[in-house]
C-alpha positions as CSV (number, residue, x, y, z in Angstrom):
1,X,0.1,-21.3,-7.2
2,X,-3.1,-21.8,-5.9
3,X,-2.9,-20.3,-3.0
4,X,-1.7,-17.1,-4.8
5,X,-4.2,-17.0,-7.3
6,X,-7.0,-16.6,-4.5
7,X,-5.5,-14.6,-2.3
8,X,-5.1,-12.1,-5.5
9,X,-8.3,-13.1,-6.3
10,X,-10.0,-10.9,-2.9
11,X,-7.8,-7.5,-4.4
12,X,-11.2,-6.3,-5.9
13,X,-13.4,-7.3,-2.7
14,X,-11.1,-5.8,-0.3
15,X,-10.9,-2.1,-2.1
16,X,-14.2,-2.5,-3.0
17,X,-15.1,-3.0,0.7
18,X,-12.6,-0.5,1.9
19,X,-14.4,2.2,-0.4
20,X,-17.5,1.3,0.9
21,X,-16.6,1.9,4.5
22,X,-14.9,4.6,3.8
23,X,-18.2,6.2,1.8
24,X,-20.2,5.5,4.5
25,X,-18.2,8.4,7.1
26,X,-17.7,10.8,4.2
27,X,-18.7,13.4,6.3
28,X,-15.9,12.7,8.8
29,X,-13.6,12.0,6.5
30,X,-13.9,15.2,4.5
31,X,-12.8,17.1,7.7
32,X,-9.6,15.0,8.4
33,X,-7.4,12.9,5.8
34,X,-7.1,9.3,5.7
35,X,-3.5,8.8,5.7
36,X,-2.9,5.7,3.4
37,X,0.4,4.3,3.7
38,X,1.5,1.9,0.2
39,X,3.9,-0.7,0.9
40,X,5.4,-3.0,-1.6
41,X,7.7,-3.7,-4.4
42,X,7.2,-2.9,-8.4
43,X,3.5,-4.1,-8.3
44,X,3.2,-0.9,-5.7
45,X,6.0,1.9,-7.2
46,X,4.8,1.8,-11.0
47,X,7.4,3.7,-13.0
48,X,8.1,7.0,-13.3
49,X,5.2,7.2,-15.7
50,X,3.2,4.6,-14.8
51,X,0.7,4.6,-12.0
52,X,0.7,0.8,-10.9
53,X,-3.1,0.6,-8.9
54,X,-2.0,3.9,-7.2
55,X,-3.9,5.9,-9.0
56,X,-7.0,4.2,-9.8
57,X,-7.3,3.4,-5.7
58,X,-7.2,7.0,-5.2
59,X,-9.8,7.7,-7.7
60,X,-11.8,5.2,-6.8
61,X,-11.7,6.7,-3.0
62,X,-12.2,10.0,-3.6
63,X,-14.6,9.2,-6.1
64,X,-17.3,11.8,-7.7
65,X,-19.1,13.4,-5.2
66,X,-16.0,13.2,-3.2
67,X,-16.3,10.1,-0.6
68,X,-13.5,10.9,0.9
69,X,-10.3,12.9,1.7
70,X,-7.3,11.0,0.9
71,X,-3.5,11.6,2.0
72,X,-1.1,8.8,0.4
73,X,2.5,8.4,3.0
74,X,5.3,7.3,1.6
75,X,8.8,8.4,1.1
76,X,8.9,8.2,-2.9
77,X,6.7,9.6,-5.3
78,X,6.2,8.2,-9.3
79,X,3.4,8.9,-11.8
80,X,1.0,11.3,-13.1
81,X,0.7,14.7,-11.6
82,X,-3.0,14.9,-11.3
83,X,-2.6,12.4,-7.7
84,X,-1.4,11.8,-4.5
85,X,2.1,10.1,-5.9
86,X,3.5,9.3,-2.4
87,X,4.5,6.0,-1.8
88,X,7.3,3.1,-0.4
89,X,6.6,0.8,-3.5
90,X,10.9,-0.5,-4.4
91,X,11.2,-1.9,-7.5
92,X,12.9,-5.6,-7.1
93,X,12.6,-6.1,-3.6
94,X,11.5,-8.9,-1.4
95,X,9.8,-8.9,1.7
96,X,13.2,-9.1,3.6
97,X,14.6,-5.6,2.1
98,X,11.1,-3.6,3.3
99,X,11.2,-5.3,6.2
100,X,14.9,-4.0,6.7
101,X,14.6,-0.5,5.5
102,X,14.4,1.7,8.0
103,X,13.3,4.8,6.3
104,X,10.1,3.2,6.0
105,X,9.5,2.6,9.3
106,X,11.2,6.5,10.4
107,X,8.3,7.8,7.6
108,X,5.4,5.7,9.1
109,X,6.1,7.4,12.9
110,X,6.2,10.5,11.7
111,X,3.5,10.3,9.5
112,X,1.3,7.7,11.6
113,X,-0.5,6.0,8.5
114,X,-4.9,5.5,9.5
115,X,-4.4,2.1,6.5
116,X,-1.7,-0.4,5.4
117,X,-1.7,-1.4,2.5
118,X,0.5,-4.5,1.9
119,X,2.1,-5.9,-1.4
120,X,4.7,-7.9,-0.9
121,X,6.0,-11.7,-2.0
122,X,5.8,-11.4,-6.1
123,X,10.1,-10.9,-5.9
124,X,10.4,-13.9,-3.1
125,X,8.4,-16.3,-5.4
126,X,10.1,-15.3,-8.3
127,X,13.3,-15.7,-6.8
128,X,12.3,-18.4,-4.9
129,X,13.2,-16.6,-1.8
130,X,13.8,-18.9,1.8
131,X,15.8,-17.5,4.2
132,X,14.2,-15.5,5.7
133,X,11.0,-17.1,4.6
134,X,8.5,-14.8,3.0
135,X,5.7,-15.3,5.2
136,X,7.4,-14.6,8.5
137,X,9.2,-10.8,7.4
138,X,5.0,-9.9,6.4
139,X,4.3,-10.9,9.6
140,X,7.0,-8.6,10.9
141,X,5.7,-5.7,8.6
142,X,2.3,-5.7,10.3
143,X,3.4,-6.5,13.6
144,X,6.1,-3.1,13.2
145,X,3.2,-1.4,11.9
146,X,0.7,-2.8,14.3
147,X,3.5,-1.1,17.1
148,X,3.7,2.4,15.6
């Protein structure tokens, strides 16, 4: 549980630092999106009224003046109306079933994501999920998207 909590624990640094970098081109980025693909399970789809961190990502990116122009991928949309919705967040599912879904991986060729981000393993800890182990189907995930 340790090892969770810390690795949770650099959420916060990580967007912080990705808004930061992406500040710092604002120019560039205003001309061209960044096409941010969102992978992961409930922690990533929200509800159909809920945002999950969707939304406060992609106000914290676009941010006020504008840093950048955003463009979320995904093959579902859920939440408010007043963002980019899109998304491959599946309620339930382990690292295993994204891993294994291949309209995922048909949405990210065509739609050749600029970011990752990755939120998986809160389904296969909960469920206590082995085979395959957790750690090797993430691996997977970035090395399919590393290939695209």
């Amino acid at each position: 549980m340790k090892r969770l909590t810390s690795s949770l624990g650099c959420i916060p640094i990580l967007v912080l630092g990705l808004v930061l970098v992406l500040a710092s081109t604002a120019e560039e980025a205003l001309c061209e999106p960044i096409r941010i693909m969102l992978i992961g399970d409930s922690i990533t789809q929200g509800g159909q009224d809920e945002n999950a961190y969707r939304k406060p990502l992609y106000l914290a990116l676009i941010g006020s003046p504008r840093y950048c122009n955003v463009d979320f991928i995904g093959t579902l949309e859920h939440g408010d109306e007043d963002f980019d919705r899109d998304h491959d967040g599946y309620w339930g599912w382990r690292a295993d079933e994204i891993l294994n879904y291949s309209k995922i991986w048909e949405n990210a060729a065509s739609n050749l994501p600029d970011i990752a981000l990755i939120h998986l393993g809160t389904n296969d800890i909960i469920r206590a999920q082995a085979d395959p182990p957790y750690d090797s189907c993430v691996k997977s995930t970035i090395n399919d998207l590393d290939q695209i």
